[in-house]
FIDRENTI-895053 format. One record per residue (C-alpha): residue number from 1; x, y, z; residue in one letter. Coordinates in steps of 0.1 Angstrom, whole numbers, plus 2048, in hexadecimal, padded with zeros to 3 digits. Layout:
REM FIDRENTI-895053
<resi NUM | xx X | yy Y | zz Z | resn a> $
...
***
This chain:
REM FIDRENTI-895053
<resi 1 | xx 604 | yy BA8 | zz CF8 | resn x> $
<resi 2 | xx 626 | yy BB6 | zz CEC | resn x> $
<resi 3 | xx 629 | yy BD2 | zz CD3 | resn x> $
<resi 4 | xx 638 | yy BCB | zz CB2 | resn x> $
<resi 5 | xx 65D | yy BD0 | zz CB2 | resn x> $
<resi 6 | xx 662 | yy BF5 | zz CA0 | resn x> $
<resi 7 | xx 66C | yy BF4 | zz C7B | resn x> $
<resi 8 | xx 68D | yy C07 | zz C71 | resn x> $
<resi 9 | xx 688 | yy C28 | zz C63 | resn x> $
<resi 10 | xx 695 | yy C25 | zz C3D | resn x> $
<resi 11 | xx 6A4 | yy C42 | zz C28 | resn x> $
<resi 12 | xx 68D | yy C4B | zz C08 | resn x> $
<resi 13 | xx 68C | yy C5F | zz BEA | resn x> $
<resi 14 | xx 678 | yy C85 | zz BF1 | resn x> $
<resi 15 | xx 65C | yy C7F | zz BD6 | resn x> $
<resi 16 | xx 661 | yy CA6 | zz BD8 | resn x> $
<resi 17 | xx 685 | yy CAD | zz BD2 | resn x> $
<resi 18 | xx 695 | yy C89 | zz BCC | resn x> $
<resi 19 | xx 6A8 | yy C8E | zz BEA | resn x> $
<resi 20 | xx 6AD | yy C76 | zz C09 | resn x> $
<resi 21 | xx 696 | yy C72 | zz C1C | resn x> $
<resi 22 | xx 68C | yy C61 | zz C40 | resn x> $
<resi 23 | xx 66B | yy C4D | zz C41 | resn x> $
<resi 24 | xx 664 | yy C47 | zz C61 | resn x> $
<resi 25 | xx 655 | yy C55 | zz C83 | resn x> $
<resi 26 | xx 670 | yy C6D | zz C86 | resn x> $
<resi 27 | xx 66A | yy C82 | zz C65 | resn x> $
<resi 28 | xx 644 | yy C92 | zz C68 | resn x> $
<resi 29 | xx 64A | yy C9D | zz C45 | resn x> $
<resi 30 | xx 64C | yy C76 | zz C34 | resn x> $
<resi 31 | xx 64E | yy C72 | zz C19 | resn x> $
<resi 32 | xx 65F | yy C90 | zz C11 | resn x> $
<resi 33 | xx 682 | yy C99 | zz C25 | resn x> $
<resi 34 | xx 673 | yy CBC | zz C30 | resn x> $
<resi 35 | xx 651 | yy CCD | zz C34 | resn x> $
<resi 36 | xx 65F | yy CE8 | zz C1B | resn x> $
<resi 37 | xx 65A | yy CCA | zz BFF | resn x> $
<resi 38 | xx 63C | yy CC2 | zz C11 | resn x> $
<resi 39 | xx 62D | yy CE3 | zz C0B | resn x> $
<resi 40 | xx 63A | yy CEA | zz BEA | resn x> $
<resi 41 | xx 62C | yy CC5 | zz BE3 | resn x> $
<resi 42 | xx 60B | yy CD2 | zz BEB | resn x> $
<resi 43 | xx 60A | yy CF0 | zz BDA | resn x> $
<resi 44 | xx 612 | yy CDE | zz BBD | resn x> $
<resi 45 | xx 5EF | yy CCD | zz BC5 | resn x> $
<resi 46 | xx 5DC | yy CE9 | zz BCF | resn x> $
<resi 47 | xx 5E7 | yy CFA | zz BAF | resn x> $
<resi 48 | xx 5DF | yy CDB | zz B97 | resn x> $
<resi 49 | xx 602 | yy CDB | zz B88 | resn x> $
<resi 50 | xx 5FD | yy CB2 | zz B92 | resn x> $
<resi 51 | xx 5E0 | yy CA7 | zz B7A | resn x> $
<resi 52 | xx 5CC | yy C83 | zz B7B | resn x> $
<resi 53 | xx 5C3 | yy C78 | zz B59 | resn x> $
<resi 54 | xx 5A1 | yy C6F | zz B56 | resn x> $
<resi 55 | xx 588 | yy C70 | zz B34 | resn x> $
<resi 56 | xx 56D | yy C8D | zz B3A | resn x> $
<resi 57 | xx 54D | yy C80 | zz B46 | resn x> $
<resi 58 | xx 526 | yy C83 | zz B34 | resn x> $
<resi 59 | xx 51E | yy C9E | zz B55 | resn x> $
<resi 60 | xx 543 | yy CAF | zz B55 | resn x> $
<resi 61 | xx 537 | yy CB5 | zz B2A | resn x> $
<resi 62 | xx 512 | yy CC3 | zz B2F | resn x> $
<resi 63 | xx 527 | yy CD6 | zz B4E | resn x> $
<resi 64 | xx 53F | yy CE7 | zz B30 | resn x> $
<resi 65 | xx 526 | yy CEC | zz B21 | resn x> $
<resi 66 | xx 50F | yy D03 | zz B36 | resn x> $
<resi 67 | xx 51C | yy D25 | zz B41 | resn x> $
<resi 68 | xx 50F | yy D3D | zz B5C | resn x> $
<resi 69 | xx 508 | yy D54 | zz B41 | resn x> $
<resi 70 | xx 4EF | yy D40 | zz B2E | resn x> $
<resi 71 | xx 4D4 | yy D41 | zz B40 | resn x> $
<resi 72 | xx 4B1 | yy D32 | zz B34 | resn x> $
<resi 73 | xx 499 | yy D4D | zz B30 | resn x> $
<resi 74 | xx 482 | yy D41 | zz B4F | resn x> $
<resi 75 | xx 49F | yy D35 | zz B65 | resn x> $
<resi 76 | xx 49E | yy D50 | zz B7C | resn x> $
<resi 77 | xx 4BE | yy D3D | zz B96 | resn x> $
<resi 78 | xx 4D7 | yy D47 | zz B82 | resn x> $
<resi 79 | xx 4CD | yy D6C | zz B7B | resn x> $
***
C-alpha cells in the first residue's frame, strides 16, 4: 500500500495578525505564522475578550439569581 502523495504546503492569512502564513507540517504554530500569535491568540481566549453568543439558559437564570451570601436559614453548606 503506498502513502498518499504529500500535499503542498500553502501560504495563509495569521487569524492573529493577518500576516502570511505557512500551513503545513513545517510551521507547528498553523494557523498562525508564529507561536507569539499563537499565544497572544490564547490569551485572548483565556481572558474572554473572544465571546460566543448564546441566550442565557432557565439554570444559568436561577444560577444569577442565588448568591453565596443568601443562605437559607437551615442550609448549613454554605455557612
Amino acid at each position: 500500500m503506498s502513502t498518499p502523495p504529500a500535499r503542498p504546503a500553502r501560504t495563509v492569512a495569521c487569524p492573529a495578525c493577518g500576516g502570511p502564513s505557512l500551513y503545513g507540517p513545517d510551521n507547528p504554530a498553523r494557523p498562525f505564522c508564529s507561536a507569539r500569535c499563537k499565544q497572544l491568540d490564547l490569551g485572548a481566549w483565556a481572558s474572554e475578550q473572544f465571546r460566543v453568543p448564546a441566550q442565557p439558559s432557565a439554570h444559568d437564570v436561577a444560577a444569577d439569581d442565588f448568591t453565596a451570601g443568601d443562605s437559607s436559614p437551615g442550609d448549613s453548606r454554605l455557612q
